[in-house]
C-alpha positions in Angstrom: 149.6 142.5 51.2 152.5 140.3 52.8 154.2 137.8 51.1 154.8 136.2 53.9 151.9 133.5 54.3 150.5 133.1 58.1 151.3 129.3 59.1 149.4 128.3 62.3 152.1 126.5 65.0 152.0 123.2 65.1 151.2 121.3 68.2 152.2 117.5 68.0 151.9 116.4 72.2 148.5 117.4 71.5 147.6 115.0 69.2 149.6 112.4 71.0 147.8 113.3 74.3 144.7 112.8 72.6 144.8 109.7 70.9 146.1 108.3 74.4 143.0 109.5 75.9 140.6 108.5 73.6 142.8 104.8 73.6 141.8 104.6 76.8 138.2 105.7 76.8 137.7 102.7 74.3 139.2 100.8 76.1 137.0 101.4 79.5 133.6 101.7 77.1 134.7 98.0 75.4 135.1 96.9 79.0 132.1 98.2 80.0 130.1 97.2 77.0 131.3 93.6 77.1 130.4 93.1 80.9 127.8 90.7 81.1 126.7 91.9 84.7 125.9 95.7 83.8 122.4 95.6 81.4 122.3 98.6 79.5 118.6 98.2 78.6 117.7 98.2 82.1 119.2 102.1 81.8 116.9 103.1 79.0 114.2 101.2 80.3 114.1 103.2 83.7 115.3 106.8 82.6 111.6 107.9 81.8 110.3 105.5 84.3 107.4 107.8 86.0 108.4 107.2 89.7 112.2 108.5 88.3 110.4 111.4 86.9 108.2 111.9 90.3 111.9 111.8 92.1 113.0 114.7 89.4 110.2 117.1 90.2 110.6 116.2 94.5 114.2 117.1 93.5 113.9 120.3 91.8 111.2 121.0 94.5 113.4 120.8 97.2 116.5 122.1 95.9 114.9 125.8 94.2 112.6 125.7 97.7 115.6 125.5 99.7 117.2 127.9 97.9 115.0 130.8 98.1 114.9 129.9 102.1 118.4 130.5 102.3 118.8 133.2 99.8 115.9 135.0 102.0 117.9 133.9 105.2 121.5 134.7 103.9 120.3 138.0 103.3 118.7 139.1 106.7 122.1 136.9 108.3 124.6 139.0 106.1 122.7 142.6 107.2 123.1 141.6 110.9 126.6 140.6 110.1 127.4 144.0 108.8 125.3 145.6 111.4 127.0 148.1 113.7 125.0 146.7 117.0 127.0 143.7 118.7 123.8 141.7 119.8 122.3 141.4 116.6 125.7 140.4 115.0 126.7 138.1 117.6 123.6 136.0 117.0 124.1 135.8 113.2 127.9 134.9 113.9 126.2 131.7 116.2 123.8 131.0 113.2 126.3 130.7 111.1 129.1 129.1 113.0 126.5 126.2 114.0 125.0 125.8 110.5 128.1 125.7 109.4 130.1 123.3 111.3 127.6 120.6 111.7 126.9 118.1 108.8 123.8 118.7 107.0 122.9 115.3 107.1 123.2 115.3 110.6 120.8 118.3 110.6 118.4 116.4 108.6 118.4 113.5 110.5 118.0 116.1 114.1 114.9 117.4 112.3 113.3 114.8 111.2 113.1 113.5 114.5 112.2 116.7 116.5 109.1 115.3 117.5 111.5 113.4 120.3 111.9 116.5 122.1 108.8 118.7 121.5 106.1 116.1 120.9 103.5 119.2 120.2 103.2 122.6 119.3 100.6 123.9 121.8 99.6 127.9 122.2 97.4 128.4 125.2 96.2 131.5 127.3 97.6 131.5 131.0 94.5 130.5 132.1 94.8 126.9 131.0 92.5 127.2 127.7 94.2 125.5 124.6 94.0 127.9 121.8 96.0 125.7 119.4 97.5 122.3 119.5 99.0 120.6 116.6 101.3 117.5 116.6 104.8 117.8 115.4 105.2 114.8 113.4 102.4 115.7 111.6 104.0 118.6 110.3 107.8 117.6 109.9 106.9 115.5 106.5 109.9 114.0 104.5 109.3 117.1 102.1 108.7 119.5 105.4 112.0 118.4 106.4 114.5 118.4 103.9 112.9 122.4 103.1 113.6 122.8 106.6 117.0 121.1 107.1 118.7 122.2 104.0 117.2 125.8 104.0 119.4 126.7 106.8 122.1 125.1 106.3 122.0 127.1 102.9 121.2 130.1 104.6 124.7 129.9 106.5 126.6 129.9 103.3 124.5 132.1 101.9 125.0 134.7 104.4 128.9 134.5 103.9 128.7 135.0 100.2 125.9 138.0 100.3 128.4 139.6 103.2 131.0 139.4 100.7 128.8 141.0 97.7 127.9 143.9 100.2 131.6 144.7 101.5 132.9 144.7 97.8 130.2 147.7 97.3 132.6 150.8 97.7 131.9 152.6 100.9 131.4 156.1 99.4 128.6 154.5 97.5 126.7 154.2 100.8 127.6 157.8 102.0 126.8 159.7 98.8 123.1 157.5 99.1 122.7 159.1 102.9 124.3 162.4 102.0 120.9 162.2 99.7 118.2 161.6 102.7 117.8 157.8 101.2 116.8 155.7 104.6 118.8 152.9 105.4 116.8 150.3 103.9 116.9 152.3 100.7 120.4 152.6 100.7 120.7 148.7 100.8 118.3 147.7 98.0 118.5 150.5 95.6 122.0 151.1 95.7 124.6 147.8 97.5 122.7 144.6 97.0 122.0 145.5 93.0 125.9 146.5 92.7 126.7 143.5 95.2 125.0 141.2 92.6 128.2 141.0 90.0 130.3 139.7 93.4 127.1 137.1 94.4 125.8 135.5 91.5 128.8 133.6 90.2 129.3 131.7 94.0 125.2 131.9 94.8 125.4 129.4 91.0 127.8 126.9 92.6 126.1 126.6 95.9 122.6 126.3 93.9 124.6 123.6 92.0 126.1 121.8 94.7 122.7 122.2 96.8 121.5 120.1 93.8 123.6 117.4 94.1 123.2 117.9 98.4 119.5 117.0 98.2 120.6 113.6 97.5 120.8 113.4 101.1 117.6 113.2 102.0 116.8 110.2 100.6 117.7 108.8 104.3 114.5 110.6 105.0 112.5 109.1 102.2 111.6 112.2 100.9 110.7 110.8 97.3 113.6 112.5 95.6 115.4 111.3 92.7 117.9 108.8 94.8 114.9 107.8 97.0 113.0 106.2 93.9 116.1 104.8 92.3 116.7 103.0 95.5 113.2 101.9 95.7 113.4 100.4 92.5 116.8 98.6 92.3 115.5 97.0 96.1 112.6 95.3 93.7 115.0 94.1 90.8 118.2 94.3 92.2 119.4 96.5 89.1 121.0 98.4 91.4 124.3 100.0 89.2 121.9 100.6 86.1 119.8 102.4 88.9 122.5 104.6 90.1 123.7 105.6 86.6 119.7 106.4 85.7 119.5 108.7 88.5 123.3 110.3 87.7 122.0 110.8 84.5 119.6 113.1 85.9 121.8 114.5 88.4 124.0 115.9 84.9 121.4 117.0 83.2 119.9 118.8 86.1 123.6 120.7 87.0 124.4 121.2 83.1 120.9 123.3 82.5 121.7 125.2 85.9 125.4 125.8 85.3 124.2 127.3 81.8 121.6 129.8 83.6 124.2 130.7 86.0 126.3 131.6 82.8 123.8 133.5 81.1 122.7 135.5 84.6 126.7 136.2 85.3 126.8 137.9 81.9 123.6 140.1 82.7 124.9 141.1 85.9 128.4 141.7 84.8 128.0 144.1 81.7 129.9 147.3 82.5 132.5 145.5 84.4 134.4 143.1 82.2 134.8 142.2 78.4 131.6 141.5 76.4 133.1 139.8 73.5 133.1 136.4 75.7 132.0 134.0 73.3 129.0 131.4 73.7 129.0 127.7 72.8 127.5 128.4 69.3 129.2 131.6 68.8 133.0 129.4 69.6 131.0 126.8 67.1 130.7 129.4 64.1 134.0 130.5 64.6 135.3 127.2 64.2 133.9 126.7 60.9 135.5 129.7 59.3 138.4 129.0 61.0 138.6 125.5 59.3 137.5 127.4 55.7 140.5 128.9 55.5 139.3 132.6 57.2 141.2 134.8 59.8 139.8 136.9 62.2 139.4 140.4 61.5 142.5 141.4 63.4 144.5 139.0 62.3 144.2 139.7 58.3 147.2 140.6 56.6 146.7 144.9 55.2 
């Protein structure tokens, strides 16, 4: 063994940087907490409040079902992107480029009010008779709408992100599959889009993320999401700060539980192409504790 004993370096800006910090953080809780304007009970009283908890499930309703409309989308838009004829990927190039470069809440708004342009949906035979007739705005509900509106706008982005996922698949991987007799739509979901997954998962969990916090938007539809009842509430008693913190409350806890199953389903899909020895919360936890009892990792004990 060495007689040299293993002294850990020392770090002082750290700790100054630190205590500054948490100085400050004080301070703005103190301020915070001695403001006579801002009721913190109002904020407990209204976290489990059941039209906040309504709001949560129209939230997560909107947000997973306009998620699997644009996953579904973005994968028929990134095909015809890739596709070798020019009409088909011409029209998903206009898809995307409108999707894309108008604001969603404009699009929400647009289809919300559709009804303006084609007041009825109306199938008849070319003699005259009416085989079906149904009236728009009976359809394009608030909830109708925003599953609508921000399902294609998701489906753009989408598209660009699976593209990417099936270009990074190497191109002899496709060959070998047709050297093999495998049909074309074998080839793409037996052998790129389950190798394209490592490349799509880590961007498809931000947009899933920020398609979370995106759904706030249709609360100009009064959809009866999360910010729609918070706003109903705070118009009856004016709490209307302890309101908005209630509902960002949510908002974190929502984007915390999916940015820790977007960590667990990037490690699933990525085993075989990087380091497995990432460590987990708990796992960084443990080895803390040893750490602190005076033990040394494996690698790092003196022989």
């Amino acid at each position: 063994m060495s007689d040299f004993p293993i002294v850990r370096r020392r770090h002082p800006w750290r700790w100054v940087a630190t205590a500054i910090l948490v100085l400050l953080a004080v301070m703005l809780a103190a301020k915070v907490a001695s403001n006579p304007v801002f009721v913190f009970q109002a904020v407990a009283d209204y976290l489990f409040e059941p039209r906040i908890l309504s709001g949560v499930v129209v939230t997560l309703y909107v947000t997973c079902g306009s998620m699997a409309i644009g996953l579904v989308l973005g994968v028929v838009l990134a095909v015809m992107r890739v596709s070798d004829n020019p009409v088909i990927n011409r029209a998903a190039q206009l898809f995307v480029w409108f999707f894309r470069g108008t604001p969603v809440l404009v699009q929400l708004i647009f289809w919300f009010n559709i009804g303006i342009i084609f007041p009825s949906i109306t199938l008849s035979l070319p003699g005259g008779e009416v085989l079906f007739h149904l009236s728009t705005n009976s359809i394009m509900t608030p909830a109708v709408t925003a599953l609508l509106g921000l399902g294609l706008n998701e489906g753009a982005y989408m598209s660009e992100i699976v593209r990417a996922g099936i270009l990074s698949v190497d191109n002899g991987q496709r060959e070998a599959a047709k050297a093999l007799g495998l049909p074309p739509w074998k080839v793409l979901s037996r052998i790129v889009l389950p190798q394209a997954l490592r490349v799509i998962v880590p961007p498809a969990g931000n947009q899933f993320v920020s398609l979370l916090k995106t759904s706030s938007l249709v609360s100009v539809i009064a959809a009866g999401d999360l910010l729609t009842q918070a706003t109903r509430i705070y118009n009856e008693n004016f709490h209307i700060l302890e309101l908005l913190v209630v509902a960002s409350l949510w908002y974190l806890v929502l984007t915390t539980l999916a940015n820790i199953g977007q960590y667990y389903i990037e490690r699933r899909y990525s085993r075989g192409f990087v380091q497995s020895g990432r460590m987990t919360a708990f796992s960084r936890l443990r080895g803390f504790r040893g750490s602190s009892a005076g033990a040394l990792p494996k690698g790092d004990r003196p022989t």
